[in-house]
VOLO-342128 format. One record per residue (C-alpha): residue number from 1; residue in one letter; x, y, z. Coordinates in nm, 3 decimals, always signed. Layout:
NUM;A;X;Y;Z $
...
***
This chain:
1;X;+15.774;+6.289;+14.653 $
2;X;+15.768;+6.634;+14.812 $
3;X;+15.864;+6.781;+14.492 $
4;X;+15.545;+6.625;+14.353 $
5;X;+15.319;+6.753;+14.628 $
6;X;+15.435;+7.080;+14.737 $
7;X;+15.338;+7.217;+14.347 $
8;X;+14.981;+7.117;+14.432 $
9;X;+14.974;+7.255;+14.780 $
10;X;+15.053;+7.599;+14.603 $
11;X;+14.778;+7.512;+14.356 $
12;X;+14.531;+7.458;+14.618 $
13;X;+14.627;+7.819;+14.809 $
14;X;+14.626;+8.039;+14.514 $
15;X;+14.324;+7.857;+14.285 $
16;X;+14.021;+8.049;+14.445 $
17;X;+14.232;+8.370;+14.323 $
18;X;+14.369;+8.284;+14.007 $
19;X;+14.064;+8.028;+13.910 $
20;X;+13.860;+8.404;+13.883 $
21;X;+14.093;+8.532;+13.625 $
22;X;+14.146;+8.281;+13.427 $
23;X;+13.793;+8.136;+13.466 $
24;X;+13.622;+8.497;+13.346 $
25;X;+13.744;+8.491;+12.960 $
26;X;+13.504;+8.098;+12.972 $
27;X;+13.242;+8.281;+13.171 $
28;X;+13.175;+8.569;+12.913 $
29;X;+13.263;+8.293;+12.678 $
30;X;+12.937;+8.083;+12.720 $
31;X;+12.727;+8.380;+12.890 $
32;X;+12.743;+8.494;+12.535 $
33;X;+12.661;+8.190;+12.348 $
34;X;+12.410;+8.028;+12.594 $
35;X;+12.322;+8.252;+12.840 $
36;X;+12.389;+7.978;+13.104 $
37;X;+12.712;+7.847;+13.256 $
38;X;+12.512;+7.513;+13.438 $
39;X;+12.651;+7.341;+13.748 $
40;X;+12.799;+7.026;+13.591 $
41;X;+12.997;+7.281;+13.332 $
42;X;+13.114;+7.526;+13.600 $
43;X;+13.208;+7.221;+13.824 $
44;X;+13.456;+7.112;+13.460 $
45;X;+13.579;+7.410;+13.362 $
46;X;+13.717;+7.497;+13.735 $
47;X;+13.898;+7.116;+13.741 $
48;X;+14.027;+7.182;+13.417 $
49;X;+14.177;+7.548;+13.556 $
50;X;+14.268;+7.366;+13.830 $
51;X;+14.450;+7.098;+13.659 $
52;X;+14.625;+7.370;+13.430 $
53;X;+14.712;+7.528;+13.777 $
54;X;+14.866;+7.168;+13.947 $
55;X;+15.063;+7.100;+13.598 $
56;X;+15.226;+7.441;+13.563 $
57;X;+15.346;+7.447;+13.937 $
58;X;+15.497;+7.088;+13.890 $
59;X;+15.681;+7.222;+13.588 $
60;X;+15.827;+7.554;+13.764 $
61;X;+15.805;+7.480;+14.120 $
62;X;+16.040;+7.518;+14.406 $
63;X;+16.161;+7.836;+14.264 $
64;X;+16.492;+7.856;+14.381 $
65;X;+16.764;+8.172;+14.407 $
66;X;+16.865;+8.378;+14.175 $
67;X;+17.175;+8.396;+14.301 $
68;X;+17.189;+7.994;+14.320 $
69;X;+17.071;+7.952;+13.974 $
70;X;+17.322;+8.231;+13.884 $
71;X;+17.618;+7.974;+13.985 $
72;X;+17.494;+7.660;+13.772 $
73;X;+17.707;+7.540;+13.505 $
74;X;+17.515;+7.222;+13.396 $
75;X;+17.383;+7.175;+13.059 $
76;X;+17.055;+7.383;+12.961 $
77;X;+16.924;+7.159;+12.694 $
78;X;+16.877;+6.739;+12.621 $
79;X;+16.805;+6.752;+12.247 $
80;X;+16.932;+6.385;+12.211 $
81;X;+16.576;+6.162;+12.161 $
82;X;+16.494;+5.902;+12.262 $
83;X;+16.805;+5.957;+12.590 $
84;X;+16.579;+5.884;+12.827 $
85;X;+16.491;+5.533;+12.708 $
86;X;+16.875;+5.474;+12.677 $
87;X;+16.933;+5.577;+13.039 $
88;X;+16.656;+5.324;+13.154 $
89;X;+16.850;+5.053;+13.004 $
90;X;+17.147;+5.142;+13.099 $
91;X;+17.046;+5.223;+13.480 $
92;X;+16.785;+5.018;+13.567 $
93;X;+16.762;+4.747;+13.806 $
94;X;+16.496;+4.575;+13.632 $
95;X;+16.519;+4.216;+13.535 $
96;X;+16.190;+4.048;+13.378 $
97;X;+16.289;+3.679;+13.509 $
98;X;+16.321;+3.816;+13.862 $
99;X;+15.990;+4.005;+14.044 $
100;X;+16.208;+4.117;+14.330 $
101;X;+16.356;+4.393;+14.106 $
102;X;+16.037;+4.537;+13.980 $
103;X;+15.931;+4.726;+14.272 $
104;X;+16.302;+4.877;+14.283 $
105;X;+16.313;+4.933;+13.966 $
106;X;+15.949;+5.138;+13.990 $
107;X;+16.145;+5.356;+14.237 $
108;X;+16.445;+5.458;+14.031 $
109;X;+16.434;+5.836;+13.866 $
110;X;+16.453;+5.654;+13.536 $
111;X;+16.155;+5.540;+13.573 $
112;X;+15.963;+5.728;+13.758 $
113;X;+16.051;+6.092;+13.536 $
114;X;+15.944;+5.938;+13.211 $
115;X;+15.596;+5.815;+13.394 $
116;X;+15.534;+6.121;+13.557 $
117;X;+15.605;+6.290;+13.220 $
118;X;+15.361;+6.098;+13.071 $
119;X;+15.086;+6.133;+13.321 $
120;X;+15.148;+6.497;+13.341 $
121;X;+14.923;+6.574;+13.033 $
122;X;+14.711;+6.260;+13.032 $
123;X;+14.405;+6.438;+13.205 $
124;X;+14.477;+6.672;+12.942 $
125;X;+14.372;+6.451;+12.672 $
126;X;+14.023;+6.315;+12.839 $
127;X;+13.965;+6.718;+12.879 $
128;X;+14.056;+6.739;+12.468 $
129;X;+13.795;+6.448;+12.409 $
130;X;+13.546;+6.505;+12.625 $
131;X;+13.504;+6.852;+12.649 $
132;X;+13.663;+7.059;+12.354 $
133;X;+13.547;+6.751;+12.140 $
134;X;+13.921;+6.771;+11.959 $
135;X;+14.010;+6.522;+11.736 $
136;X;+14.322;+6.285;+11.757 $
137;X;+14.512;+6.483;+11.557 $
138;X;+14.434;+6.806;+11.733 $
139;X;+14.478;+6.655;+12.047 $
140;X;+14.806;+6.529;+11.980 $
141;X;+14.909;+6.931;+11.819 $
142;X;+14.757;+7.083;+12.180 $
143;X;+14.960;+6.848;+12.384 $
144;X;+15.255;+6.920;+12.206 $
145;X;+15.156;+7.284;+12.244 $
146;X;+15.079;+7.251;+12.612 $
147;X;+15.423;+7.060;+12.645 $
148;X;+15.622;+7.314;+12.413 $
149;X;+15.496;+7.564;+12.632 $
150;X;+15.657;+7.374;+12.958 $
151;X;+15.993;+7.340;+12.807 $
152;X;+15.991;+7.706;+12.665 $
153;X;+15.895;+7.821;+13.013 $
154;X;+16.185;+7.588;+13.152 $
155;X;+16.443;+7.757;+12.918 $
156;X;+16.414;+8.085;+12.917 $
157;X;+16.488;+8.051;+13.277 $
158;X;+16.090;+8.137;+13.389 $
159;X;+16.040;+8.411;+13.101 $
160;X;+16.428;+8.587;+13.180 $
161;X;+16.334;+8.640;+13.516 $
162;X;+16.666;+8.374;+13.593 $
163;X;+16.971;+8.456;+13.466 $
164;X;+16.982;+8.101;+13.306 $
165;X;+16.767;+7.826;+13.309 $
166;X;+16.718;+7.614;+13.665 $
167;X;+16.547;+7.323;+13.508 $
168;X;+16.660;+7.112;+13.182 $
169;X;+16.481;+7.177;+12.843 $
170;X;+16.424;+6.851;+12.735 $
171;X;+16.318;+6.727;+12.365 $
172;X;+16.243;+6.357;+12.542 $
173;X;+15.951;+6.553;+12.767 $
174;X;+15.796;+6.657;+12.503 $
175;X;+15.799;+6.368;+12.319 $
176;X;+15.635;+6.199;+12.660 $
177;X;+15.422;+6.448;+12.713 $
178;X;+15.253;+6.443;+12.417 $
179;X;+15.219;+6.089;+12.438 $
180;X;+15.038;+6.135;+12.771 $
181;X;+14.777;+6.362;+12.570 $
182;X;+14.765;+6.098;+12.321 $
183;X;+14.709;+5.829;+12.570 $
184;X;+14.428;+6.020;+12.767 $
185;X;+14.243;+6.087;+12.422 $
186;X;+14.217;+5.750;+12.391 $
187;X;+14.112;+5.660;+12.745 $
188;X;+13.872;+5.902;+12.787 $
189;X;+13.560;+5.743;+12.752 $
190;X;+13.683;+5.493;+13.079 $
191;X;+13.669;+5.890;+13.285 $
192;X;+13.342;+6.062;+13.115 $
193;X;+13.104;+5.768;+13.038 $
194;X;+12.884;+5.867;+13.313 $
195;X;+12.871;+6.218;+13.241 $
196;X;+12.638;+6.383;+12.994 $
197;X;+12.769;+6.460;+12.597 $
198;X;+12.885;+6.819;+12.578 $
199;X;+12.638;+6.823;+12.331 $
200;X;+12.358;+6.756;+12.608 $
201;X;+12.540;+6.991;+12.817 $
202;X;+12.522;+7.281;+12.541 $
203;X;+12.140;+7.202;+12.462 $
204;X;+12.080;+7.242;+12.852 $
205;X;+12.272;+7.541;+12.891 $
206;X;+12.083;+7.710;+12.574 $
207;X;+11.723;+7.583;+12.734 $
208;X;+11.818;+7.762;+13.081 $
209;X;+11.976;+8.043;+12.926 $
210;X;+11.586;+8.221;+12.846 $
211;X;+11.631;+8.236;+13.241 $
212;X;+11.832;+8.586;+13.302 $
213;X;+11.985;+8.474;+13.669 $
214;X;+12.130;+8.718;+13.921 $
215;X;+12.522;+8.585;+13.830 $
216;X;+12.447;+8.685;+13.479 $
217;X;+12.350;+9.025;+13.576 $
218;X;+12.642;+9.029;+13.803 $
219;X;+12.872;+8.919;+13.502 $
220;X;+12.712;+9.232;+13.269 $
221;X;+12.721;+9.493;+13.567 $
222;X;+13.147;+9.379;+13.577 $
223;X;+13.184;+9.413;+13.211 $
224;X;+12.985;+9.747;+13.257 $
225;X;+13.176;+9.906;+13.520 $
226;X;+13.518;+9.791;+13.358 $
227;X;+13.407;+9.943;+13.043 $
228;X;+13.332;+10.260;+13.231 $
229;X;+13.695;+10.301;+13.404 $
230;X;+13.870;+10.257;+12.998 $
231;X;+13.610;+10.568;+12.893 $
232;X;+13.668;+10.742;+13.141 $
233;X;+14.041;+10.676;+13.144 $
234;X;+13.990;+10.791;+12.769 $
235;X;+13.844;+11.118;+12.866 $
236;X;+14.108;+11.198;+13.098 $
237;X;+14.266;+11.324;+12.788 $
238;X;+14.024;+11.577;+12.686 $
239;X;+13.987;+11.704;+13.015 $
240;X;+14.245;+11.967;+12.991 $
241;X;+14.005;+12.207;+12.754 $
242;X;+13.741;+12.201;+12.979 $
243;X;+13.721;+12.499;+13.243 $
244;X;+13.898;+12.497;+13.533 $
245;X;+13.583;+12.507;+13.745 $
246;X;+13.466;+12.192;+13.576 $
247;X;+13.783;+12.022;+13.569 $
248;X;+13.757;+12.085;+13.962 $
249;X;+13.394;+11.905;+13.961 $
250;X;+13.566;+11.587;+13.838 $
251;X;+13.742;+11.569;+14.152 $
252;X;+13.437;+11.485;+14.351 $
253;X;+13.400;+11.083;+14.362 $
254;X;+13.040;+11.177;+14.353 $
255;X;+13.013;+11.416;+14.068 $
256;X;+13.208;+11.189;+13.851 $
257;X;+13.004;+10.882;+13.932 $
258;X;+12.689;+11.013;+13.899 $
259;X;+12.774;+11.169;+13.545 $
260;X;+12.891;+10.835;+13.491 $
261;X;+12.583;+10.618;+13.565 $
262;X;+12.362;+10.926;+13.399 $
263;X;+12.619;+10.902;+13.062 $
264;X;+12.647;+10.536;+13.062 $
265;X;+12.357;+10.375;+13.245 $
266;X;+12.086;+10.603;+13.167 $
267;X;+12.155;+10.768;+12.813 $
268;X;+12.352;+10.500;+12.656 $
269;X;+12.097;+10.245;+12.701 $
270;X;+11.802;+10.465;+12.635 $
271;X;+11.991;+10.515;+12.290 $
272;X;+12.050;+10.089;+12.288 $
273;X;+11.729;+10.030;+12.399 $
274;X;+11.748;+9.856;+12.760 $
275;X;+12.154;+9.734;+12.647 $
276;X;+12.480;+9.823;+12.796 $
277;X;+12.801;+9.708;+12.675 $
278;X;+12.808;+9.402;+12.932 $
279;X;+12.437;+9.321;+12.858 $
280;X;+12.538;+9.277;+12.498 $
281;X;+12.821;+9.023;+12.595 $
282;X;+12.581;+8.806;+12.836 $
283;X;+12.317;+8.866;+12.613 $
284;X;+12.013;+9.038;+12.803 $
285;X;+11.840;+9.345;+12.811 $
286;X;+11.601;+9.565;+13.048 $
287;X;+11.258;+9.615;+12.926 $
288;X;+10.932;+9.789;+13.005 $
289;X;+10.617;+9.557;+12.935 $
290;X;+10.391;+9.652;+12.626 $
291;X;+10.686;+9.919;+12.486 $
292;X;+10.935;+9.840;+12.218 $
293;X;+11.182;+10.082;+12.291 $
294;X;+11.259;+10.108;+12.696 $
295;X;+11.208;+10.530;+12.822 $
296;X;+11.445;+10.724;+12.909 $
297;X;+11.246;+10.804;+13.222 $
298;X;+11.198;+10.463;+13.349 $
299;X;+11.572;+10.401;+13.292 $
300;X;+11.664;+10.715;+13.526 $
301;X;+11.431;+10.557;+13.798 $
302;X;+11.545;+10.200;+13.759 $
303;X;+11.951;+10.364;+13.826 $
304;X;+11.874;+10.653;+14.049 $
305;X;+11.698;+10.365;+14.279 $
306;X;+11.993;+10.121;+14.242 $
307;X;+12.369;+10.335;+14.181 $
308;X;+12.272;+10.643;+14.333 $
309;X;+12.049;+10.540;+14.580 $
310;X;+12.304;+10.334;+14.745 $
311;X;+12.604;+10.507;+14.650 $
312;X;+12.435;+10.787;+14.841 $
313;X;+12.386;+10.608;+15.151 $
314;X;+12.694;+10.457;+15.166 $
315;X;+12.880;+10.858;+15.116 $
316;X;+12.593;+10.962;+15.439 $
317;X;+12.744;+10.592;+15.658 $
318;X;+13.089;+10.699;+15.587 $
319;X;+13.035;+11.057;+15.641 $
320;X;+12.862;+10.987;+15.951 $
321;X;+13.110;+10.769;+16.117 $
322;X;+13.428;+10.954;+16.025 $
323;X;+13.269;+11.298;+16.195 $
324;X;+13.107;+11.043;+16.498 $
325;X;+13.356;+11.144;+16.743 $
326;X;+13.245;+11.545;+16.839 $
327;X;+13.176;+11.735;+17.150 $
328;X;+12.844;+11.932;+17.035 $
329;X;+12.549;+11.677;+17.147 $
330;X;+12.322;+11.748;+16.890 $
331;X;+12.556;+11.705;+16.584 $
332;X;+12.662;+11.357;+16.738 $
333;X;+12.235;+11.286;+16.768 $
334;X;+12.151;+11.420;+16.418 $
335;X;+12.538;+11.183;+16.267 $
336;X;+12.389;+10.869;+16.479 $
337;X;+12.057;+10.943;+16.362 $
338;X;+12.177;+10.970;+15.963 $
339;X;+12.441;+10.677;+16.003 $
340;X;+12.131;+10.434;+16.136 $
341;X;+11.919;+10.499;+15.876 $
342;X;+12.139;+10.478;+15.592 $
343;X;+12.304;+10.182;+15.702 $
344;X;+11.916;+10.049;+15.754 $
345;X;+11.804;+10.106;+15.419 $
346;X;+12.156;+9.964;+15.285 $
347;X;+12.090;+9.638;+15.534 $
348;X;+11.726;+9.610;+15.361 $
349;X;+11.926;+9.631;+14.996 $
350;X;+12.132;+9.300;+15.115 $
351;X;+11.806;+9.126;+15.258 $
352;X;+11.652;+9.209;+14.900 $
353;X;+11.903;+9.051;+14.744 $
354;X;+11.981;+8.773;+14.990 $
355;X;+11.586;+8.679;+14.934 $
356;X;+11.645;+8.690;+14.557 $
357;X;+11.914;+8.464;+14.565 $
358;X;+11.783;+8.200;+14.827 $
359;X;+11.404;+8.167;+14.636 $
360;X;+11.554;+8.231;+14.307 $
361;X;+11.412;+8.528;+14.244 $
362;X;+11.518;+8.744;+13.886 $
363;X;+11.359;+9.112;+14.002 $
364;X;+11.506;+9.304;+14.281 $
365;X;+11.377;+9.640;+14.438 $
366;X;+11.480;+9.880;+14.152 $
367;X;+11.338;+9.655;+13.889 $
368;X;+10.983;+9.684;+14.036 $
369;X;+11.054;+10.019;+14.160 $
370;X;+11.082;+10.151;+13.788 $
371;X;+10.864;+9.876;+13.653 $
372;X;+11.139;+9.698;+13.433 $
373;X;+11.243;+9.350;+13.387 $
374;X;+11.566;+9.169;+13.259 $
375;X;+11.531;+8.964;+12.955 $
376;X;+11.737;+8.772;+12.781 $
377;X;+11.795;+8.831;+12.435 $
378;X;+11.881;+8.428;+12.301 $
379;X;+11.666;+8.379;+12.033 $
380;X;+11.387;+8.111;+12.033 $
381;X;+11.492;+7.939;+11.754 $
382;X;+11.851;+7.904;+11.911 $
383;X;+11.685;+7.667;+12.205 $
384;X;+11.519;+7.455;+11.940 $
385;X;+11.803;+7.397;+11.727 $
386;X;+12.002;+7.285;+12.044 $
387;X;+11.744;+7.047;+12.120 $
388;X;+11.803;+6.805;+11.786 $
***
């Protein structure tokens, strides 16, 4: 049984990290389409990651030595079909006139691998059914994928990281496997029937998604500032034929961020009018009321109140409390002095935005302070359709 439960233990530990990798490909996924990622789907798309978590530990975990793995001589494959079935005959304790043996026999490895085989992609299926809306038949391929996947991992020895492989690549577990996808296709509506349709799920999603939340805009500003380090990466390159006096000013954490916000946050979206690269993906834009096309002007207040503002302050904090320690008493006034204040204004930047979240507010202090708002950009017609 510990070989059962110390698989999930690991899931549990490393989920909340690996839940936000895997979990961000959905999120920009359905940002995109609906503009809304709802409670009820957030809450099924983490058990799902988790349960893809739990059933990949089961199939690698304990990881033992190289050096012990190294030493095995025992056969690396079962291609034989239908073996496992023949070794439950021919080992089990099980006879069907006596009910003494059937607890025994529910405890043998015969019995209990081929069950646990099955069961391993059973929640698998309902997820196929319910959620993905798959058919039979392409729940039955995805299984087999999801299985084929398992056995691949098994014999290449954890992708050639083992000399050989530790664990036995095994044409009867994927014939169980699959079976346990089948089965939990065809059981899902015992799991889900108190949920709402993914089709109600999508319409609500769409509804909510003319509401531009702060997670959204948190989603976009990621996208944005990942897009920014592969450009700038990019220009690296081109660097070189620049001057070496501006080559220097690219050295400066400050210089180069504030070109970068100015290039990307100010210019770029003045020519895309209110869009970045990560609005586009969550589907929003800034906006000035009563103007088609957002000013340049109100874009270099909205950004010079937000990025450089802060980044500012928090350059002034650090630079403050790194020099703190000096003899001369009115340099350690005038650092005190500096620090407080800067690390005030940054403490009334968190209140803003601690406020915003708890009322559910959509504007913080450099939308009003430029006179913008976030819109989204789903169209009308979109919503309607999703209602029928």
């Amino acid at each position: 049984m510990n070989s059962y439960i110390f698989p999930i233990k690991a899931a549990v530990i490393t989920f909340p990290f690996l839940a936000m990798l895997i979990t961000a490909p959905f999120l920009i996924y359905y940002y995109r389409k609906y503009g809304q990622l709802g409670k009820l789907r957030s809450l099924i798309l983490y058990s799902f990651v988790f349960y893809l978590l739990c059933a990949y530990y089961l199939v690698i975990l304990p990881l033992p030595s190289i050096s012990i793995v190294a030493q095995m001589t025992g056969p690396r494959y079962e291609l034989h079909l239908f073996q496992s079935w023949e070794n439950f005959i021919n080992q089990t304790v099980l006879q069907l006139n006596n009910p003494s043996t059937y607890l025994p026999a529910m405890k043998q490895s015969v019995f209990l691998e081929p069950v646990f085989n099955i069961f391993l992609l059973f929640p698998f299926g309902v997820y196929c059914r319910y959620y993905f809306k798959f058919s039979l038949g392409k729940t039955i391929l995805a299984s087999f994928a999801l299985s084929l996947f398992f056995e691949l991992t098994q014999l290449s020895g954890l992708y050639f990281i083992y000399p050989r492989p530790y664990r036995l690549f095994d044409v009867n577990d994927l014939l169980h496997n699959t079976l346990g996808g089948t089965f939990g296709f065809a059981c899902a509506p015992l799991f889900t029937f108190f949920l709402p349709t993914r089709s109600e799920l999508d319409s609500e999603s769409l509804a909510k998604g003319q509401q531009v939340t702060l997670l959204r805009r948190f989603v976009a500003m990621v996208i944005d500032w990942i897009a920014i380090g592969f450009l700038s990466s990019l220009l690296k390159f081109f660097t070189n034929i620049l001057p070496a006096n501006l080559r220097a000013l690219f050295n400066y954490p400050i210089a180069s961020f504030t070109l970068a916000v100015m290039l990307y946050f100010m210019l770029l979206m003045h020519l895309w009018n209110g869009q970045t690269i990560g609005k586009k993906v969550v589907r929003i834009k800034v906006v000035e009321p009563d103007r088609e096309h957002i000013r340049l002007w109100s874009l270099v207040k909205r950004y010079s109140a937000f990025y450089l503002l802060l980044y500012g302050l928090l350059q002034i904090f650090n630079y403050t409390m790194t020099h703190l320690p000096t003899n001369n008493h009115s340099v350690f006034i005038a650092y005190v002095t500096f620090g407080l204040m800067s690390l005030g204004i940054l403490l009334l930047f968190l209140f803003n935005l601690l406020y915003a979240l708890i009322r559910r507010k959509t504007r913080l202090f450099h939308d009003k302070a430029s006179h913008t708002y976030t819109i989204s950009t789903l169209l009308k017609k979109e919503v309607e359709h999703a209602n029928f």
